[in-house]
CHARMM-style PDB file with segment names, atoms N, HN, CA, C and O in Angstrom:
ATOM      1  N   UNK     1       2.594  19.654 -28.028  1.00  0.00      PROA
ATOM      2  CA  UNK     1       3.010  19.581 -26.648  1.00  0.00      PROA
ATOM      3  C   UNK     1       3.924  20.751 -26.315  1.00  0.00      PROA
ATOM      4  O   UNK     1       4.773  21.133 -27.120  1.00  0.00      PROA
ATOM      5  N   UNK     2       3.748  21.311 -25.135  1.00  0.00      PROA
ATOM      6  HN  UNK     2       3.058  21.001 -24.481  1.00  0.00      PROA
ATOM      7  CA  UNK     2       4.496  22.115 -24.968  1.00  0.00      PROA
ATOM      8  C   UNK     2       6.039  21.393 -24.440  1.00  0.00      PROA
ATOM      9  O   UNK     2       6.283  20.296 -23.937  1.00  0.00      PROA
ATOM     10  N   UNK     3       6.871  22.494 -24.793  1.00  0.00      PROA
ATOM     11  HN  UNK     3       6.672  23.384 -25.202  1.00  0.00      PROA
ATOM     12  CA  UNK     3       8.190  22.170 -24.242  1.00  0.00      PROA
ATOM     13  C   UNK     3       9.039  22.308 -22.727  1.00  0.00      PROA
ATOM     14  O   UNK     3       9.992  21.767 -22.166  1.00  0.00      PROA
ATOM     15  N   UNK     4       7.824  23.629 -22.404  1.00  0.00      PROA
ATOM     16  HN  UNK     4       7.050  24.069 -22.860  1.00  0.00      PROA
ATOM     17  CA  UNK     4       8.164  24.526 -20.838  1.00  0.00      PROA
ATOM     18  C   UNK     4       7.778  23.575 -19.757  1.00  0.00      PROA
ATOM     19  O   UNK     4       7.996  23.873 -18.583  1.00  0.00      PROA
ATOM     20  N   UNK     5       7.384  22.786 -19.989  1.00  0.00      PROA
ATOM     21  HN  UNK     5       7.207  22.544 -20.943  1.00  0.00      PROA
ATOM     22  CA  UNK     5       7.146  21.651 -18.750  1.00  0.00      PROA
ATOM     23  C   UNK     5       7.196  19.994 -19.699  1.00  0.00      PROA
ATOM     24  O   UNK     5       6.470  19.248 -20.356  1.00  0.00      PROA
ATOM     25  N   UNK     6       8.428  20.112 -19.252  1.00  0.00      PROA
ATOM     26  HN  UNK     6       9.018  20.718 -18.718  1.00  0.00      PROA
ATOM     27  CA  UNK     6       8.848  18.501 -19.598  1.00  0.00      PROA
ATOM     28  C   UNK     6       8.870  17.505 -18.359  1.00  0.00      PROA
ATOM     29  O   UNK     6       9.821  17.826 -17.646  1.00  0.00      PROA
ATOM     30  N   UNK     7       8.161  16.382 -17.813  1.00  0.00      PROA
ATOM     31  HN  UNK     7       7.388  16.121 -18.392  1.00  0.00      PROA
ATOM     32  CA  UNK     7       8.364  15.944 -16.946  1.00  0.00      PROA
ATOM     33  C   UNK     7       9.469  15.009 -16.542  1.00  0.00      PROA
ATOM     34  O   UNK     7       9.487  14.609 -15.378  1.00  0.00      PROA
ATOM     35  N   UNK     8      10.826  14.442 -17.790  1.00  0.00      PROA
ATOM     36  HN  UNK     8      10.811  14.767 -18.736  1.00  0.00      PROA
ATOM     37  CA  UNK     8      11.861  14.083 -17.878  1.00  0.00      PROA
ATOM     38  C   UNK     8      12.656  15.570 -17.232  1.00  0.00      PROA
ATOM     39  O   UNK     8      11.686  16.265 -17.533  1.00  0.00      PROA
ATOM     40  N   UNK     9      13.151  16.089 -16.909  1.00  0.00      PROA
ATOM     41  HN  UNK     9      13.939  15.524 -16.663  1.00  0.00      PROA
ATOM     42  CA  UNK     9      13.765  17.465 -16.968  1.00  0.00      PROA
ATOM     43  C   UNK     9      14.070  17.246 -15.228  1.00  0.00      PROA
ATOM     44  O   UNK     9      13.324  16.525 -14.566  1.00  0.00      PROA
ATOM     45  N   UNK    10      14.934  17.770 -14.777  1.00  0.00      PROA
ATOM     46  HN  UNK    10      15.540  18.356 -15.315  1.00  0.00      PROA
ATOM     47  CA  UNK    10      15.420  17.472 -13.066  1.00  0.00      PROA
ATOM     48  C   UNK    10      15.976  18.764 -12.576  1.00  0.00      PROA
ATOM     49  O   UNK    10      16.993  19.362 -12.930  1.00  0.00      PROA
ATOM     50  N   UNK    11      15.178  19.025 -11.781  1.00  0.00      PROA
ATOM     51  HN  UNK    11      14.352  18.539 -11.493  1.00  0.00      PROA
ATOM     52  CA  UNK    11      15.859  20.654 -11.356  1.00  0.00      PROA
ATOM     53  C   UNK    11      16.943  20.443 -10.949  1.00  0.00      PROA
ATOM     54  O   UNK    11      17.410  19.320 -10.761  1.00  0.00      PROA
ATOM     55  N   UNK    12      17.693  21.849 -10.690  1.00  0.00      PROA
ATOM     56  HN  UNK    12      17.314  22.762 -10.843  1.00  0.00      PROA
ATOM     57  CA  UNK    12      18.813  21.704 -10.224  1.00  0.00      PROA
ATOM     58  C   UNK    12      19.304  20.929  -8.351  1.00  0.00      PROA
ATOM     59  O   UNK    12      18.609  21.522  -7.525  1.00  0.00      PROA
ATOM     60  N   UNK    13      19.763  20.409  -8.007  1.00  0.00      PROA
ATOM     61  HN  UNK    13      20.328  19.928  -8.677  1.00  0.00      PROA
ATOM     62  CA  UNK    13      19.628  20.050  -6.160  1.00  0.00      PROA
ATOM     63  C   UNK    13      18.159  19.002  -6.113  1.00  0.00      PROA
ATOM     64  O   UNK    13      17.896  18.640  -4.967  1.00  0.00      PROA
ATOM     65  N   UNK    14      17.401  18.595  -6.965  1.00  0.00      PROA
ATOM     66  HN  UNK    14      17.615  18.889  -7.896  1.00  0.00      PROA
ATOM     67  CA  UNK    14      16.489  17.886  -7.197  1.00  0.00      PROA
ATOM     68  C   UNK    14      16.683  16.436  -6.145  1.00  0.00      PROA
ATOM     69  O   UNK    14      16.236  15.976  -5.094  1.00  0.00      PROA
ATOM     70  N   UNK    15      17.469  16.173  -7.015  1.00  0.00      PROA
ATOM     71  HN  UNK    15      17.831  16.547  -7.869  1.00  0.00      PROA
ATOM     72  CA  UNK    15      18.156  14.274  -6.299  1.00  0.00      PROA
ATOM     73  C   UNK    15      18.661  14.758  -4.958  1.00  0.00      PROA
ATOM     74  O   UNK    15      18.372  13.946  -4.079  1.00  0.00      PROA
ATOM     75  N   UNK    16      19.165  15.564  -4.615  1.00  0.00      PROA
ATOM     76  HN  UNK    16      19.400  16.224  -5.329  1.00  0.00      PROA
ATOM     77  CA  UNK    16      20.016  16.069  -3.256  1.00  0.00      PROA
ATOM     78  C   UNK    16      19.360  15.985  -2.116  1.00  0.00      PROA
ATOM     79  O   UNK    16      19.456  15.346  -1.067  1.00  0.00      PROA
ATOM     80  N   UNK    17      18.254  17.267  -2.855  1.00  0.00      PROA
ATOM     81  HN  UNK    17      18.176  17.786  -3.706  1.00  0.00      PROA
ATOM     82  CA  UNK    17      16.816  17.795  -1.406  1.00  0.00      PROA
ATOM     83  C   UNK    17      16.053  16.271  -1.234  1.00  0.00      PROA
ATOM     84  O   UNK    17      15.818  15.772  -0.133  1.00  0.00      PROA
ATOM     85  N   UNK    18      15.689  15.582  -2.651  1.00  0.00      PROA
ATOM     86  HN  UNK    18      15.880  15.987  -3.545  1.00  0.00      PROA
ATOM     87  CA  UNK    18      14.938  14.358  -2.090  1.00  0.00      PROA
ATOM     88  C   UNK    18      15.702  13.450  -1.291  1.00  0.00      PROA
ATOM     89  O   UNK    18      15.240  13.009  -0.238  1.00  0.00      PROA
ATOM     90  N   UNK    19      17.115  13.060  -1.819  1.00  0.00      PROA
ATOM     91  HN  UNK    19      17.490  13.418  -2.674  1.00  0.00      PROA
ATOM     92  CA  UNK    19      17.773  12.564  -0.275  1.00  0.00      PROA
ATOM     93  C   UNK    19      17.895  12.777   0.915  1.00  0.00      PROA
ATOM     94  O   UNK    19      18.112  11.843   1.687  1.00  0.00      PROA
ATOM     95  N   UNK    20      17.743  14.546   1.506  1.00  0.00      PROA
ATOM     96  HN  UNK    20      17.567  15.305   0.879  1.00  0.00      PROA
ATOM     97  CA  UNK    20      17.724  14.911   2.139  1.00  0.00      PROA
ATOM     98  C   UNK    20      16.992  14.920   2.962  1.00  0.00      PROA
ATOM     99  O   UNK    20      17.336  14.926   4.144  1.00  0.00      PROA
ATOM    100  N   UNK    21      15.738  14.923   2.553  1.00  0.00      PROA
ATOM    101  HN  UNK    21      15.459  14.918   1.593  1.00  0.00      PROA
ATOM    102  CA  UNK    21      14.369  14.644   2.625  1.00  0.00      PROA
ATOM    103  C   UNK    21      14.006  13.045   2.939  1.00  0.00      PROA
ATOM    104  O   UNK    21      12.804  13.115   3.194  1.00  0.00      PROA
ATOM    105  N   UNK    22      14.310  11.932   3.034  1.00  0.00      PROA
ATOM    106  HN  UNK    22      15.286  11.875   2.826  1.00  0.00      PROA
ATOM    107  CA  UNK    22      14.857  10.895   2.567  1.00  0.00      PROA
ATOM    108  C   UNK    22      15.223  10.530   4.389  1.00  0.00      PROA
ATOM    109  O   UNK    22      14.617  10.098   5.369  1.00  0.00      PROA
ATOM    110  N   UNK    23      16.595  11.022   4.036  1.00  0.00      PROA
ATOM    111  HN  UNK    23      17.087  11.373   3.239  1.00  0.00      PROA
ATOM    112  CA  UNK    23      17.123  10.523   5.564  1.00  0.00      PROA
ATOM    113  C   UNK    23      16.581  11.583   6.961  1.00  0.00      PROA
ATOM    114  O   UNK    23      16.621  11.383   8.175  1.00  0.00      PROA
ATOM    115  N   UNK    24      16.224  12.421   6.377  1.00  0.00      PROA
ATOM    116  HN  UNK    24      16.192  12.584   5.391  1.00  0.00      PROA
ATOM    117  CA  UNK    24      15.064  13.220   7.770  1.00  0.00      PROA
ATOM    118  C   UNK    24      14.059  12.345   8.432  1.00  0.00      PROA
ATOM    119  O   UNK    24      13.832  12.016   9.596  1.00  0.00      PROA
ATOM    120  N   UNK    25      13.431  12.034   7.028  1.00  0.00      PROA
ATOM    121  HN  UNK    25      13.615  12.301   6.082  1.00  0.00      PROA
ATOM    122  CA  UNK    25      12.127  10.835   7.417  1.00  0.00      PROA
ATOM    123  C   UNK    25      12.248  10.278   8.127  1.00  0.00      PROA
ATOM    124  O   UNK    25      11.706  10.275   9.233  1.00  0.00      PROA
ATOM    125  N   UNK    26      13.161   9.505   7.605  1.00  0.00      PROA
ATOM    126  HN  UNK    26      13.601   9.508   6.707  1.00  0.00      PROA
ATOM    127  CA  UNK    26      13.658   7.555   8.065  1.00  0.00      PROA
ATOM    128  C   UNK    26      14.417   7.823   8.929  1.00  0.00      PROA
ATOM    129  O   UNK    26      14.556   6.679   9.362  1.00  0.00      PROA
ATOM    130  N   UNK    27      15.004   8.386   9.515  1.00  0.00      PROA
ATOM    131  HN  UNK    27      14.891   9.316   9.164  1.00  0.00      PROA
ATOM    132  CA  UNK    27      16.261   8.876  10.198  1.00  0.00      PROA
ATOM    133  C   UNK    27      15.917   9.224  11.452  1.00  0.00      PROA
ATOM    134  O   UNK    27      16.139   8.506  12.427  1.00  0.00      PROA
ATOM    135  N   UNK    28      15.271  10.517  11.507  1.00  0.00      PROA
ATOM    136  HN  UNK    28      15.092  11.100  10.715  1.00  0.00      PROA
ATOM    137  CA  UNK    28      15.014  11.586  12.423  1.00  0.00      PROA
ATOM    138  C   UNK    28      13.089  11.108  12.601  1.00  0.00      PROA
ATOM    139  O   UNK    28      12.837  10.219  13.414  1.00  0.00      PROA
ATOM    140  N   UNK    29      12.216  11.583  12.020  1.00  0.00      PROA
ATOM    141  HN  UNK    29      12.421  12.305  11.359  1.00  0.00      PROA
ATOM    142  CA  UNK    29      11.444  11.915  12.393  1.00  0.00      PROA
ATOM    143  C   UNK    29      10.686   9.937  12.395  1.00  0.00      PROA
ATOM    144  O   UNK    29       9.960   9.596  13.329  1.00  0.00      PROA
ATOM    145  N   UNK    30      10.864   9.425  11.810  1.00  0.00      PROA
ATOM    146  HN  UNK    30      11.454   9.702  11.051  1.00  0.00      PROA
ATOM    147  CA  UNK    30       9.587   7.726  12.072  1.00  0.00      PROA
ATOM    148  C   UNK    30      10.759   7.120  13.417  1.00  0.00      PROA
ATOM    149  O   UNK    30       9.751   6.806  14.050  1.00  0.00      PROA
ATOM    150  N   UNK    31      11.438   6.875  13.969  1.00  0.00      PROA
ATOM    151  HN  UNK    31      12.256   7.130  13.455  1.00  0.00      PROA
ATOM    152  CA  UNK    31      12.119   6.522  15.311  1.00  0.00      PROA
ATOM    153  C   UNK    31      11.204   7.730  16.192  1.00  0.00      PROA
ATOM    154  O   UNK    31      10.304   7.358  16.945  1.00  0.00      PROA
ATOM    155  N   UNK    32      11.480   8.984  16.043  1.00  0.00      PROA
ATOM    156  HN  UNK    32      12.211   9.286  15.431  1.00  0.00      PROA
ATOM    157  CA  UNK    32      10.487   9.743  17.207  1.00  0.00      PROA
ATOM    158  C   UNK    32       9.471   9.817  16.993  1.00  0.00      PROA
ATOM    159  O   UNK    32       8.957   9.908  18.107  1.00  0.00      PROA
ATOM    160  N   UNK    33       8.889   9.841  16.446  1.00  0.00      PROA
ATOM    161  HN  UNK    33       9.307   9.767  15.540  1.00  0.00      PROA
ATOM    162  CA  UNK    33       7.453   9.731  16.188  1.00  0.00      PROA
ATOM    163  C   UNK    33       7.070   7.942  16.857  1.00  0.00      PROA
ATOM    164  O   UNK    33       5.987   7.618  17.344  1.00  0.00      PROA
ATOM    165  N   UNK    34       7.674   7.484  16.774  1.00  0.00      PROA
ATOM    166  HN  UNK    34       8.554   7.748  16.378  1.00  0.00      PROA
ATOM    167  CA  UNK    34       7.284   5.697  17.179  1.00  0.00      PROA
ATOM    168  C   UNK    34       7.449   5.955  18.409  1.00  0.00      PROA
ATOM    169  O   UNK    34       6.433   5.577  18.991  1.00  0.00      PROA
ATOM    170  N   UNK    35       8.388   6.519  19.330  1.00  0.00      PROA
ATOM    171  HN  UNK    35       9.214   6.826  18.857  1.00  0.00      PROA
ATOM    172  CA  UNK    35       9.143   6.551  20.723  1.00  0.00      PROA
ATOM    173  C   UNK    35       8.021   7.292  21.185  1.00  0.00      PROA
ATOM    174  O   UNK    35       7.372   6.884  22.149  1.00  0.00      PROA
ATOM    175  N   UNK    36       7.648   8.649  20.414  1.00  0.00      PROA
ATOM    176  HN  UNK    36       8.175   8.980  19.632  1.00  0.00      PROA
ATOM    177  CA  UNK    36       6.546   9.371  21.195  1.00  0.00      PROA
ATOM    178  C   UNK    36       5.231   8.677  21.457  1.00  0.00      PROA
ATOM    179  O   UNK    36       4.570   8.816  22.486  1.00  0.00      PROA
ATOM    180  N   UNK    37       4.810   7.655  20.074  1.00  0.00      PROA
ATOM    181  HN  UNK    37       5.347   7.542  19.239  1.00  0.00      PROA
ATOM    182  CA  UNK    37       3.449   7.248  20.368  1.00  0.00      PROA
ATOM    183  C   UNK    37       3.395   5.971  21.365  1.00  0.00      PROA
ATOM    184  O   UNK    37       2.375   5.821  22.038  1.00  0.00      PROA
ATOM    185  N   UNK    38       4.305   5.182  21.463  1.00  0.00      PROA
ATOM    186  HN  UNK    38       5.133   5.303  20.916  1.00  0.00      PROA
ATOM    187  CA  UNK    38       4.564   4.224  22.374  1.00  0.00      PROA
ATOM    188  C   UNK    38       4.619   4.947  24.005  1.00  0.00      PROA
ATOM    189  O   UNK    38       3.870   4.694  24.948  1.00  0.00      PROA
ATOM    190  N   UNK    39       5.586   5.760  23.962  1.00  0.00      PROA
ATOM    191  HN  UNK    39       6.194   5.966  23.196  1.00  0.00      PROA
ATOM    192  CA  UNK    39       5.273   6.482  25.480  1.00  0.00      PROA
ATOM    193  C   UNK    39       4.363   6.900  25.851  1.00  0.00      PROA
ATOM    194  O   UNK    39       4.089   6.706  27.035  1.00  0.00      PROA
ATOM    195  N   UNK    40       3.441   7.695  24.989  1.00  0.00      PROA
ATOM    196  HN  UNK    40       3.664   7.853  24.027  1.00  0.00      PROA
ATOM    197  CA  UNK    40       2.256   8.076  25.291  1.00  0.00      PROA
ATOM    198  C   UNK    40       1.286   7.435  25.749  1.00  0.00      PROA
ATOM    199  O   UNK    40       0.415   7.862  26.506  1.00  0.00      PROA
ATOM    200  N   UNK    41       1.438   6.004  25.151  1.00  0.00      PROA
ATOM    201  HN  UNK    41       2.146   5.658  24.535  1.00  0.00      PROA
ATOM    202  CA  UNK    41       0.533   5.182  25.030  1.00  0.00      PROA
ATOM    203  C   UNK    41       0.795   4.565  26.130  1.00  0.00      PROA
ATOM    204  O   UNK    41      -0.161   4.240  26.835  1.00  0.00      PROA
ATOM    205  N   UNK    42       2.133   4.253  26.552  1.00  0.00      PROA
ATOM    206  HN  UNK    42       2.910   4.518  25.980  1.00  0.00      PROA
ATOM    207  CA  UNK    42       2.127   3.734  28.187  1.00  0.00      PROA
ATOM    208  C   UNK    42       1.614   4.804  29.015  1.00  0.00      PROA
ATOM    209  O   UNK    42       0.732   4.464  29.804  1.00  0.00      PROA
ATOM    210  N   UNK    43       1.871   5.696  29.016  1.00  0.00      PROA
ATOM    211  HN  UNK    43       2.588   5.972  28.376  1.00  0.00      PROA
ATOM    212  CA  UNK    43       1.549   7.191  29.779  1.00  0.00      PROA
ATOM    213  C   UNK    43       0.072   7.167  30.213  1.00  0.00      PROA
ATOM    214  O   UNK    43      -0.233   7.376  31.387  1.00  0.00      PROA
ATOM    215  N   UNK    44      -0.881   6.899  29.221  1.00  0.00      PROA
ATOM    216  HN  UNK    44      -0.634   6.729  28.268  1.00  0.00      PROA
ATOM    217  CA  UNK    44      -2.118   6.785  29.018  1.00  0.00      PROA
ATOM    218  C   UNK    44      -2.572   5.392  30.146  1.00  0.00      PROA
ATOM    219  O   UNK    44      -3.399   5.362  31.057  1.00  0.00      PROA
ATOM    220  N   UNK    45      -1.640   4.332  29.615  1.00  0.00      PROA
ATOM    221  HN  UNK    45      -0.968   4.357  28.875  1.00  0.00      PROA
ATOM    222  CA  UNK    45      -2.193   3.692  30.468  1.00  0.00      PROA
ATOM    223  C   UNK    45      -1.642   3.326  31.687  1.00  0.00      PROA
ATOM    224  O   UNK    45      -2.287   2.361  32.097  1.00  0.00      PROA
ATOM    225  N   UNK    46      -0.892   3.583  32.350  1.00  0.00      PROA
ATOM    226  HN  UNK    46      -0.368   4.366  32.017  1.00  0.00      PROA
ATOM    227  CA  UNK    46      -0.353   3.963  33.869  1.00  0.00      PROA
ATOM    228  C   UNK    46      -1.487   4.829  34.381  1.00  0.00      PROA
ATOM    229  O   UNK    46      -2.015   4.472  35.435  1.00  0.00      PROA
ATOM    230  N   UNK    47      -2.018   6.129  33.658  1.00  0.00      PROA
ATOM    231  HN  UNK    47      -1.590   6.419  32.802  1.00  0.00      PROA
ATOM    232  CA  UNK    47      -2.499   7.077  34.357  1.00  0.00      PROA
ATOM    233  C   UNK    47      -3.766   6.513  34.323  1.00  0.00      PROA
ATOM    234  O   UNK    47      -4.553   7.099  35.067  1.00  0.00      PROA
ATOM    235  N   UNK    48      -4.362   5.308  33.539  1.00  0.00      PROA
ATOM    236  HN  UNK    48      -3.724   4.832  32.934  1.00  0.00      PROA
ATOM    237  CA  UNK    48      -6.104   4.958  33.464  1.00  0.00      PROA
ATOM    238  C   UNK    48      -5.938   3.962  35.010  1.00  0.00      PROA
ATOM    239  O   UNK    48      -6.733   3.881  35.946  1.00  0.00      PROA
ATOM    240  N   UNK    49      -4.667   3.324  34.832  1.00  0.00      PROA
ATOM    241  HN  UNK    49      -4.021   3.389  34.072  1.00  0.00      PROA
ATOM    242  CA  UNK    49      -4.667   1.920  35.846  1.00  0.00      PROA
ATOM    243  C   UNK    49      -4.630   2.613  37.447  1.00  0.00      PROA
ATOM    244  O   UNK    49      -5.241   2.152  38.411  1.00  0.00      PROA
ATOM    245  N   UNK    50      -3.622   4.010  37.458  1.00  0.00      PROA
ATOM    246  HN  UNK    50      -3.125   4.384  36.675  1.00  0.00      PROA
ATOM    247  CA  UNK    50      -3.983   4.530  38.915  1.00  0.00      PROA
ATOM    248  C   UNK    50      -5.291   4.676  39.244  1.00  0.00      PROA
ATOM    249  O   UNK    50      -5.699   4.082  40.242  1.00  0.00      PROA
ATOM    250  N   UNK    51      -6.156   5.460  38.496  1.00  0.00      PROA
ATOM    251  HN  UNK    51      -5.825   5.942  37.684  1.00  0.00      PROA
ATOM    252  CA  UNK    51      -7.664   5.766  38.491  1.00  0.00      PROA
ATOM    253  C   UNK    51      -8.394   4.447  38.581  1.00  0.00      PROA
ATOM    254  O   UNK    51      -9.052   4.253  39.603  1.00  0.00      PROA
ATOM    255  N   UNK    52      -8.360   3.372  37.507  1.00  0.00      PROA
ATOM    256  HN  UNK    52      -7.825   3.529  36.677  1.00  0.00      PROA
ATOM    257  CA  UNK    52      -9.533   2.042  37.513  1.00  0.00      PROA
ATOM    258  C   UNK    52      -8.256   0.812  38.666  1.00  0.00      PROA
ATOM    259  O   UNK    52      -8.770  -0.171  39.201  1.00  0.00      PROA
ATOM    260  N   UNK    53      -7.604   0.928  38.752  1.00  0.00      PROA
ATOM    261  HN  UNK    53      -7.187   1.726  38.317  1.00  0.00      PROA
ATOM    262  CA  UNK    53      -6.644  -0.422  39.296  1.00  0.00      PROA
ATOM    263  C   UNK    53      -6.046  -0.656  38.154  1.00  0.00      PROA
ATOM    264  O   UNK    53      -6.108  -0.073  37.071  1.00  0.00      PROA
ATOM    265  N   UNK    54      -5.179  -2.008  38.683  1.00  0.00      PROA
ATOM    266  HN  UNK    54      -5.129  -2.482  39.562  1.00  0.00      PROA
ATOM    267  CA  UNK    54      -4.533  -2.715  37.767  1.00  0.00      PROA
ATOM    268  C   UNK    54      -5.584  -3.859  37.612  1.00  0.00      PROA
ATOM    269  O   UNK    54      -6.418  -4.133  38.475  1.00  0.00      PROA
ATOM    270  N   UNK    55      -5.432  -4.574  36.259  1.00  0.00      PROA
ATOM    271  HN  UNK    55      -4.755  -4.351  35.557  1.00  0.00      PROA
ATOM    272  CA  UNK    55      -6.251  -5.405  35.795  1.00  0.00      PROA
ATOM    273  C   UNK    55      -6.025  -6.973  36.452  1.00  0.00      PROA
ATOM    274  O   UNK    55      -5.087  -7.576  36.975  1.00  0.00      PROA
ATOM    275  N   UNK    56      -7.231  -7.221  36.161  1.00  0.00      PROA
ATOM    276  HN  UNK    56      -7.992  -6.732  35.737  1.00  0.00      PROA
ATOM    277  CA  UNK    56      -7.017  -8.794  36.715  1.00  0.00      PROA
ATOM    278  C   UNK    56      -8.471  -8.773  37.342  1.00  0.00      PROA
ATOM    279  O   UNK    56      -9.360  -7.985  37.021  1.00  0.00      PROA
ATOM    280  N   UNK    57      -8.552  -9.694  38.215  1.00  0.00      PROA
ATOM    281  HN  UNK    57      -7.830 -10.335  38.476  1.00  0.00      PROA
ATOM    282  CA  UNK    57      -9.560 -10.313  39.206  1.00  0.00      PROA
ATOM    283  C   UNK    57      -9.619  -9.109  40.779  1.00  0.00      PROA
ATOM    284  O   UNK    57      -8.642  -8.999  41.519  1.00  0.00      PROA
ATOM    285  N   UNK    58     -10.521  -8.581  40.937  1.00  0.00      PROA
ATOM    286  HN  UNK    58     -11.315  -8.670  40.336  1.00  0.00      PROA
ATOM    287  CA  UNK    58     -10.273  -8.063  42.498  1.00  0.00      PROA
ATOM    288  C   UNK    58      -9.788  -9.191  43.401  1.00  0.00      PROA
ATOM    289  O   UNK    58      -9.997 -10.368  43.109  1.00  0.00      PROA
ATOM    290  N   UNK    59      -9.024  -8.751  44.697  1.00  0.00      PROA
ATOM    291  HN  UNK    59      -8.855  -7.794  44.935  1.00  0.00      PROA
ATOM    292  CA  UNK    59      -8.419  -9.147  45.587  1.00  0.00      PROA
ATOM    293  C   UNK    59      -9.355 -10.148  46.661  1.00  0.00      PROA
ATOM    294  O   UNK    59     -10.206  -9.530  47.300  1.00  0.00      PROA
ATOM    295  N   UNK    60      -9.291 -11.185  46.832  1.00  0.00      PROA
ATOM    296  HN  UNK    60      -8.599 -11.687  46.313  1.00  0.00      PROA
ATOM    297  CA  UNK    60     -10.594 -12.048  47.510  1.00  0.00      PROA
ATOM    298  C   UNK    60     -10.532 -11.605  48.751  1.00  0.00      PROA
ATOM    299  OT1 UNK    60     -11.338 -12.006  49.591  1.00  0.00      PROA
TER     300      UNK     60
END
């Protein structure tokens, strides 16, 4: 086995960057990413309901 790649072995800032990395995720980017696809998704459908109506039964 070679010795030059041990997969026990931890670079240096290793644990740090993956924390870092870590609270970007969870933190920063899955809250906007949820906020964006939810708005969009109302966005989408406001702009279908001006064009087709609002849903339901037509007006007698």
């Amino acid at each position: 086995m070679s010795a030059a790649h041990d997969n026990n072995t931890i670079e240096p800032g290793g644990k740090s960057r993956e924390l870092r990395s870590f609270l970007l995720l969870s933190v920063v980017l899955a809250p906007a990413l949820s906020v964006a696809f939810v708005g969009g998704l109302g966005l989408i459908i406001w702009v279908y309901q001006m064009i087709a109506g609002p849903p339901g039964p037509p007006p007698a």
